[in-house]
GUBAMAR-647206 format. One record per atom (N, C-alpha, C): residue number from 1; atom name; x, y, z. Coordinates in nm, 2 decimals. Layout:
N
+-----+-------+--------+--------+--------+
: num : atomo :      X :      Y :      Z :
+-----+-------+--------+--------+--------+
: NUM :    CA :      X :      Y :      Z :
...
+-----+-------+--------+--------+--------+
//
This chain:
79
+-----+-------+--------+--------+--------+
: num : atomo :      X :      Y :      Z :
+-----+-------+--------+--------+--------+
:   1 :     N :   9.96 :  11.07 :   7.73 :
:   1 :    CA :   9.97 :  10.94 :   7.76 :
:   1 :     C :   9.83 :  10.88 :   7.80 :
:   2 :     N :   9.80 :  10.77 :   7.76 :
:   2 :    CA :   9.66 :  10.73 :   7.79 :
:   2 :     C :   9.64 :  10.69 :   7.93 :
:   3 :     N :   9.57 :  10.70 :   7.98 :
:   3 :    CA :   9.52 :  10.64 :   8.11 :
:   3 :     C :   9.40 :  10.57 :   8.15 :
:   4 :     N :   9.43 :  10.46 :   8.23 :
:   4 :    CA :   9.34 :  10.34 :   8.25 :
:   4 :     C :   9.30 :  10.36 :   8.41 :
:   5 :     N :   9.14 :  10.28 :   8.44 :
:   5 :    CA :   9.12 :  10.32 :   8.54 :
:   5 :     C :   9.16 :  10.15 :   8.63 :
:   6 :     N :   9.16 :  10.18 :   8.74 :
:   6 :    CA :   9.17 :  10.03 :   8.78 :
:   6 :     C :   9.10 :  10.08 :   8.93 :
:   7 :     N :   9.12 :  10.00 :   9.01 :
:   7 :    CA :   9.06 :   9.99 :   9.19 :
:   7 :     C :   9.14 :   9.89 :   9.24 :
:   8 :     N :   9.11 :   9.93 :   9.38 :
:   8 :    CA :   9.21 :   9.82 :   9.47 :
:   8 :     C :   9.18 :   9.89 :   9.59 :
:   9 :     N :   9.19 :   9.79 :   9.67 :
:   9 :    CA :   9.08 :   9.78 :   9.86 :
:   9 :     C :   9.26 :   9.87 :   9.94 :
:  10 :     N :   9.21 :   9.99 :  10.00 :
:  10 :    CA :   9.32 :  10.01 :  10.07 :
:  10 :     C :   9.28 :  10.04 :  10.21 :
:  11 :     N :   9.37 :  10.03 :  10.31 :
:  11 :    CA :   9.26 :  10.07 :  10.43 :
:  11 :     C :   9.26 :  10.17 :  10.44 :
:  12 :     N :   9.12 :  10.19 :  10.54 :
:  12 :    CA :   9.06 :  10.35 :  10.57 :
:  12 :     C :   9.17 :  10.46 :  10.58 :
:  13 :     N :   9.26 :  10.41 :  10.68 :
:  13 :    CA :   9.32 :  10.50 :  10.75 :
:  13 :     C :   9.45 :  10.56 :  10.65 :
:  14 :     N :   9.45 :  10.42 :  10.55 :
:  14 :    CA :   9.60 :  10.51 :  10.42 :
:  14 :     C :   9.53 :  10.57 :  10.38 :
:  15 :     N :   9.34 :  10.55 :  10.32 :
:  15 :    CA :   9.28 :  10.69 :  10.22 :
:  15 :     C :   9.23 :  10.80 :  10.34 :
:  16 :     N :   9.25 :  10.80 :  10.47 :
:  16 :    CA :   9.19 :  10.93 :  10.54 :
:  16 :     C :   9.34 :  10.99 :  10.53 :
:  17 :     N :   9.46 :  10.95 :  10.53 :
:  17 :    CA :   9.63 :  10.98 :  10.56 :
:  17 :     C :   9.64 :  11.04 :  10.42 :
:  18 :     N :   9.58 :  10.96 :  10.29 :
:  18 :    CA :   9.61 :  11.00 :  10.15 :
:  18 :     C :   9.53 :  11.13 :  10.14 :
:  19 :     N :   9.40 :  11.16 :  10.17 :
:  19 :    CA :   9.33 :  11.30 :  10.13 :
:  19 :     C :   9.43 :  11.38 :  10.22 :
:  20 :     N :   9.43 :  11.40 :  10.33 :
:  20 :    CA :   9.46 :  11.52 :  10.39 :
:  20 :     C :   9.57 :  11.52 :  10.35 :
:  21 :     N :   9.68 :  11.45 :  10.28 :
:  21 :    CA :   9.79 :  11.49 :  10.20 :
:  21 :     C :   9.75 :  11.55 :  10.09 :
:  22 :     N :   9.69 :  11.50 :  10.01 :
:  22 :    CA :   9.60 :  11.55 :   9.87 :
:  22 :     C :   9.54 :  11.70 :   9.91 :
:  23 :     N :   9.49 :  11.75 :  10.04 :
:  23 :    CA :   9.39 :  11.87 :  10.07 :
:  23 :     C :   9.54 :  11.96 :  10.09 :
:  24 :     N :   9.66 :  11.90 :  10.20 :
:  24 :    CA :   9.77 :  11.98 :  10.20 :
:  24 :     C :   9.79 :  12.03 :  10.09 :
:  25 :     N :   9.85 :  11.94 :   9.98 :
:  25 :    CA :   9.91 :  12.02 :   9.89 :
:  25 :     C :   9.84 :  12.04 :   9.77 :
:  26 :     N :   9.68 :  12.02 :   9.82 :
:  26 :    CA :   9.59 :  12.10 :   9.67 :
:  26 :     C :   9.64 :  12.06 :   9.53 :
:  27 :     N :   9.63 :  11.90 :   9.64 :
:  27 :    CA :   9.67 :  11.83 :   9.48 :
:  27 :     C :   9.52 :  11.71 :   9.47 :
:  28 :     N :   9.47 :  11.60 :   9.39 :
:  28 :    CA :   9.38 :  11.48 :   9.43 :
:  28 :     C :   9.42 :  11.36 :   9.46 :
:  29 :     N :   9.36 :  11.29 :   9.48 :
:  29 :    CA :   9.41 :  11.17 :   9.53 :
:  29 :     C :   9.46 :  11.07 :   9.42 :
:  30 :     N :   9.43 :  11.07 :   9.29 :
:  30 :    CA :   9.48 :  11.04 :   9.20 :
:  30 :     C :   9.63 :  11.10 :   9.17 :
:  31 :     N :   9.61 :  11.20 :   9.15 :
:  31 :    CA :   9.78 :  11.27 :   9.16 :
:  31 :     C :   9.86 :  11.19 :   9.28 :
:  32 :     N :   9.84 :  11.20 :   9.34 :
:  32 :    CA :   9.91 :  11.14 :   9.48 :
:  32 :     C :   9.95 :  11.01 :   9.42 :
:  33 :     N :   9.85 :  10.86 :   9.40 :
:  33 :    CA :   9.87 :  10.76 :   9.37 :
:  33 :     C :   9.96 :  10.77 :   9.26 :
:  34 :     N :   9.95 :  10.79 :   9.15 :
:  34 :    CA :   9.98 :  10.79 :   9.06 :
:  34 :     C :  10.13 :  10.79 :   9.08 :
:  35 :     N :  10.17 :  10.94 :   9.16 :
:  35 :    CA :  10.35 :  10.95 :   9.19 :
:  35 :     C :  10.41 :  10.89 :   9.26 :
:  36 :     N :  10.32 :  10.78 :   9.36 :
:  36 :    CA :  10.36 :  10.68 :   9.46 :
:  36 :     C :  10.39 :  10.56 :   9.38 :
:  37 :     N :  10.31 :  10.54 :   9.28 :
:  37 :    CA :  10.32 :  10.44 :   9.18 :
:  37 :     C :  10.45 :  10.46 :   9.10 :
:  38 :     N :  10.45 :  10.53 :   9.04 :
:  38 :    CA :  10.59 :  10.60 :   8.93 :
:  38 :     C :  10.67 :  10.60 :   9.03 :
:  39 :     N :  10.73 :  10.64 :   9.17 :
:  39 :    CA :  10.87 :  10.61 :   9.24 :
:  39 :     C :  10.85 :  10.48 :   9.25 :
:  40 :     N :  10.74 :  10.42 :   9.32 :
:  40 :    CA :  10.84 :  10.29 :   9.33 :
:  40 :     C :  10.87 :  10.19 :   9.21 :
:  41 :     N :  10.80 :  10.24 :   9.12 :
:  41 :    CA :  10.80 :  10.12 :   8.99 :
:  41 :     C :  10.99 :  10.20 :   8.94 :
:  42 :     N :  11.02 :  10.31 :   8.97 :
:  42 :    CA :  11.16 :  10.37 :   8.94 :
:  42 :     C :  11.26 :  10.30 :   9.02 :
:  43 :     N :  11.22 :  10.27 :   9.11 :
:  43 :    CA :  11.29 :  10.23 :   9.22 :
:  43 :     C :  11.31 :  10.07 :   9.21 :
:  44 :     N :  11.20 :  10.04 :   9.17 :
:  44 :    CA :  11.20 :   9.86 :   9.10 :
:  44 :     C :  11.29 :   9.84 :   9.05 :
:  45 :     N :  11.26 :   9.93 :   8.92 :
:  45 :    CA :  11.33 :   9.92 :   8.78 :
:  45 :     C :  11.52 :   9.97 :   8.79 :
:  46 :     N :  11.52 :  10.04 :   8.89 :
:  46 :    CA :  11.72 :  10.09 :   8.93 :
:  46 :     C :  11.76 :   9.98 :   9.05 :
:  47 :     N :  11.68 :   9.87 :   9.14 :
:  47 :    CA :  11.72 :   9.75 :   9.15 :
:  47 :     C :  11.71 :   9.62 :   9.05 :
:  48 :     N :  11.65 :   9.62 :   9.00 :
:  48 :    CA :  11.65 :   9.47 :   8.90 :
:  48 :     C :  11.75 :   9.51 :   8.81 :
:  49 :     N :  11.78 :   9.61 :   8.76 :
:  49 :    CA :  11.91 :   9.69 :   8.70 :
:  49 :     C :  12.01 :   9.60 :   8.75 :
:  50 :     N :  12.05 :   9.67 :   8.87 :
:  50 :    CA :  12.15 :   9.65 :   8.92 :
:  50 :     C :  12.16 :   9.48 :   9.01 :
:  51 :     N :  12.06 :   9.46 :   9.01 :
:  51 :    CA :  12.08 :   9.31 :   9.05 :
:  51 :     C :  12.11 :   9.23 :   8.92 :
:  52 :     N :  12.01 :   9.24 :   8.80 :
:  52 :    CA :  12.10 :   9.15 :   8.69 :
:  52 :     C :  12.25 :   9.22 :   8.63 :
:  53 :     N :  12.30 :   9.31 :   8.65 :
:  53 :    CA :  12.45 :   9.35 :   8.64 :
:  53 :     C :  12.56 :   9.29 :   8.71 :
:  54 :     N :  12.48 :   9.22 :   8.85 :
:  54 :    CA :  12.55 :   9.19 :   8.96 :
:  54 :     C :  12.58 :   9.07 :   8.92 :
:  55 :     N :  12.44 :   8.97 :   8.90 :
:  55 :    CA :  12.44 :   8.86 :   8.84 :
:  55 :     C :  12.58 :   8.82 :   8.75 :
:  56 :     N :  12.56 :   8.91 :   8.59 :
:  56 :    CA :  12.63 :   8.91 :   8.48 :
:  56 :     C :  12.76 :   8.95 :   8.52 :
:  57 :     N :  12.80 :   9.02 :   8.62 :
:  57 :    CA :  12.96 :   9.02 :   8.65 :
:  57 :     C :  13.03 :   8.87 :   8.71 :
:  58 :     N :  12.91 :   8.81 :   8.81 :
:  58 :    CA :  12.97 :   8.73 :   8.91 :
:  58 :     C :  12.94 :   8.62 :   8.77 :
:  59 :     N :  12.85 :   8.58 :   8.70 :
:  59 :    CA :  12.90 :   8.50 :   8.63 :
:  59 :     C :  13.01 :   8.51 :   8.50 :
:  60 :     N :  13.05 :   8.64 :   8.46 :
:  60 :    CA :  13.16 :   8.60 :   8.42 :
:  60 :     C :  13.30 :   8.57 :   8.52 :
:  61 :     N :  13.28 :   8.64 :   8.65 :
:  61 :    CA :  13.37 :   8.61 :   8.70 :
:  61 :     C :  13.46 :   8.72 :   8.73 :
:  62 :     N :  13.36 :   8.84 :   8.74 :
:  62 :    CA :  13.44 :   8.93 :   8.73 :
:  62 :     C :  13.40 :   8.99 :   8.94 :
:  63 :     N :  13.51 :   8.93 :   8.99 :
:  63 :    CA :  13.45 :   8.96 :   9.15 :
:  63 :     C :  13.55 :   8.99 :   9.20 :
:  64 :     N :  13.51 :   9.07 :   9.34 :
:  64 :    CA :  13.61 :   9.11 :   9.41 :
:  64 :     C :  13.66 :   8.99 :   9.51 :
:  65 :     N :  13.75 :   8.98 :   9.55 :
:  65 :    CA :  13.83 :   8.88 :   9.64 :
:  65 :     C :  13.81 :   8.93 :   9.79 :
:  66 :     N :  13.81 :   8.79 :   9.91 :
:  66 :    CA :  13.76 :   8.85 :  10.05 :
:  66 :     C :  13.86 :   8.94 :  10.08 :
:  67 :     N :  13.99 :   8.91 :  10.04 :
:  67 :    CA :  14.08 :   8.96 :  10.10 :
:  67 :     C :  14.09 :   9.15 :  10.06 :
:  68 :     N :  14.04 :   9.15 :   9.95 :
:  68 :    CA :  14.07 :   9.26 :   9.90 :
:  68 :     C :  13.91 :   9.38 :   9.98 :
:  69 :     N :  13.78 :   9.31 :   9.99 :
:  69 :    CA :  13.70 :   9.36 :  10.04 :
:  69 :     C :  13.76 :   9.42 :  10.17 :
:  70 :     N :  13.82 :   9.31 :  10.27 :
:  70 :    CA :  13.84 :   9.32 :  10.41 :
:  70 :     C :  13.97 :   9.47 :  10.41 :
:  71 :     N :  14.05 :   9.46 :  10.31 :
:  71 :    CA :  14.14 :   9.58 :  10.29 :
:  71 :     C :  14.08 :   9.70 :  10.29 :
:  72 :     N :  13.94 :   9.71 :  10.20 :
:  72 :    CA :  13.90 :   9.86 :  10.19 :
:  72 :     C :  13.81 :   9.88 :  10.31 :
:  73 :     N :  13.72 :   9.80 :  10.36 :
:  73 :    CA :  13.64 :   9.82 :  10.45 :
:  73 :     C :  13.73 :   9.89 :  10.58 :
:  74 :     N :  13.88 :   9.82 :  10.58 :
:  74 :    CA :  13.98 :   9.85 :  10.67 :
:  74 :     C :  14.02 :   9.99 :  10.72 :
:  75 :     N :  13.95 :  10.08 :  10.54 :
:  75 :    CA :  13.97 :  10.19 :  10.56 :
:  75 :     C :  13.88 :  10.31 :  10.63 :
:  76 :     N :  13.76 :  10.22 :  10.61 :
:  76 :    CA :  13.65 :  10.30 :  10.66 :
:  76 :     C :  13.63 :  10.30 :  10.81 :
:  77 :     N :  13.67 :  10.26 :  10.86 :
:  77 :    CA :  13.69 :  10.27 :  11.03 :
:  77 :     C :  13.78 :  10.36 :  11.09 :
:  78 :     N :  13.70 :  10.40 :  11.18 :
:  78 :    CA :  13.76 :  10.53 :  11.25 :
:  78 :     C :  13.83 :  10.49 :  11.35 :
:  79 :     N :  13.90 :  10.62 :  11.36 :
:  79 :    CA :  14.05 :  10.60 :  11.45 :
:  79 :     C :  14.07 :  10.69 :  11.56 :
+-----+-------+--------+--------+--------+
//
């Protein structure tokens, strides 16, 4: 995969927090960013998923009723 270089201002204390994670696990601080990058861009990408699915149901109209919500929730409470 090709890789590009970029920069960006972080404070001291996330890169003194970031190396001694990087020194822990004898990994660099590129490795590190890089996997903090990849989760949350995964993590983006399995919400906007599921927000435009949410969208596309309620606009067809495909929804659950209050009454029917307040039934199951009814179930989850302890007794």
């Amino acid at each position: 995969m090709d890789k590009q270089t970029i920069s960006f201002r972080l404070d001291t204390d996330k890169v003194s927090a970031l190396d001694s994670l990087a020194d822990a696990l004898d990994r660099d601080r590129s490795y590190l960013l890089n996997e903090a990058v990849r989760a949350y861009l995964e993590i983006q990408e399995w919400q906007t998923e599921h927000i435009v699915a949410s969208l596309q149901q309620a606009e067809a109209r495909q929804l659950v009723s209050h009454a029917e919500v307040k039934r199951a929730a009814g179930k989850w409470r302890r007794r």
